[in-house]
C-alpha positions as a printed Julia matrix, in Angstrom:
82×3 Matrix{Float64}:
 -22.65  -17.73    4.67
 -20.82  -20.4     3.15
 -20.32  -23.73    4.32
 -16.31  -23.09    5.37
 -17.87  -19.77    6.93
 -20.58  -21.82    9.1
 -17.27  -23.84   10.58
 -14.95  -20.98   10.74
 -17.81  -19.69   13.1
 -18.47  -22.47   15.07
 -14.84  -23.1    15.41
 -14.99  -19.35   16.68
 -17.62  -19.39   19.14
 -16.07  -22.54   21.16
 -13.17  -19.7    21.34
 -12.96  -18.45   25.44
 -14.01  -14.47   25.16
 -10.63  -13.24   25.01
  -9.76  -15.46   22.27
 -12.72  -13.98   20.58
 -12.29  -10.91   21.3
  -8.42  -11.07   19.82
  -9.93  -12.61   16.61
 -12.5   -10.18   16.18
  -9.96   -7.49   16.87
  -7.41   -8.9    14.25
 -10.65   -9.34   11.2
 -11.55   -5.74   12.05
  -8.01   -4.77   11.58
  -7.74   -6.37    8.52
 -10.6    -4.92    7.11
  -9.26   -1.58    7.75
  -6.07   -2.54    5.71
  -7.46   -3.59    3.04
  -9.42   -0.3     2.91
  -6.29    1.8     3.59
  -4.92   -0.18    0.7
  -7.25    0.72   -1.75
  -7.27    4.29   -0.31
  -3.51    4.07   -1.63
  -3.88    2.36   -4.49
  -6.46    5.0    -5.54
  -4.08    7.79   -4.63
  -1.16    6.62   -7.0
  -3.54    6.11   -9.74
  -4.47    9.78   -9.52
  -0.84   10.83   -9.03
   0.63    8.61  -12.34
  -2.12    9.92  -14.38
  -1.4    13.44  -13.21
   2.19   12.88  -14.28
   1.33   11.42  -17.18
  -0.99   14.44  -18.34
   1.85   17.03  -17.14
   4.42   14.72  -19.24
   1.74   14.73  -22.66
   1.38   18.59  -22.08
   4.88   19.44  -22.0
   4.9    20.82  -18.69
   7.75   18.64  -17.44
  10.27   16.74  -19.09
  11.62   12.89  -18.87
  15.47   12.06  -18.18
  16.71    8.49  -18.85
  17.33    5.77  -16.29
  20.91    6.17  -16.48
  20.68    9.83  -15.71
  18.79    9.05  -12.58
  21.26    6.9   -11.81
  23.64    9.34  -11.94
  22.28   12.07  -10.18
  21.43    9.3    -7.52
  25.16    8.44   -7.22
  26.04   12.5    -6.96
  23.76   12.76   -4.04
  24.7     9.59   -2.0
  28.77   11.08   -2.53
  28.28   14.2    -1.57
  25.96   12.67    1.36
  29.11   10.25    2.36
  31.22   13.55    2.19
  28.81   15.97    4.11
């Protein structure tokens, strides 16, 4: 452990058991995010290099930014209307 750990810690133990409890609660938790995050991370790796290999193999095609746009626009009118 490093030096800032060691006091972290002994700042921690002088903690009354609920406070300790909380904290260890809340550093579990975010241990779990962070894993969840790379979980995610991971997945939309695999996903844009999928894409990417259905875009090189001609399996799908691109539209521009300003057709998005457009068909974006369409949607959210005839939403509005609907």
């Amino acid at each position: 452990m490093t030096e800032a750990t060691m006091k972290v810690l002994k700042s921690a133990l002088k903690l009354s058991i609920r406070e300790r409890a909380r904290l260890a609660t809340d550093l579990l938790s975010s241990l779990e995010k962070e894993k969840e995050q790379a979980e995610v991370d991971k997945a939309w790796e695999e996903e844009v290099k999928r894409r990417m290999l259905e875009i090189e193999k001609g399996l799908v095609s691109t539209i521009s930014w300003q057709e998005v746009d457009k068909q974006l626009e369409r949607n959210q009118h005839a939403r509005r209307k609907a």
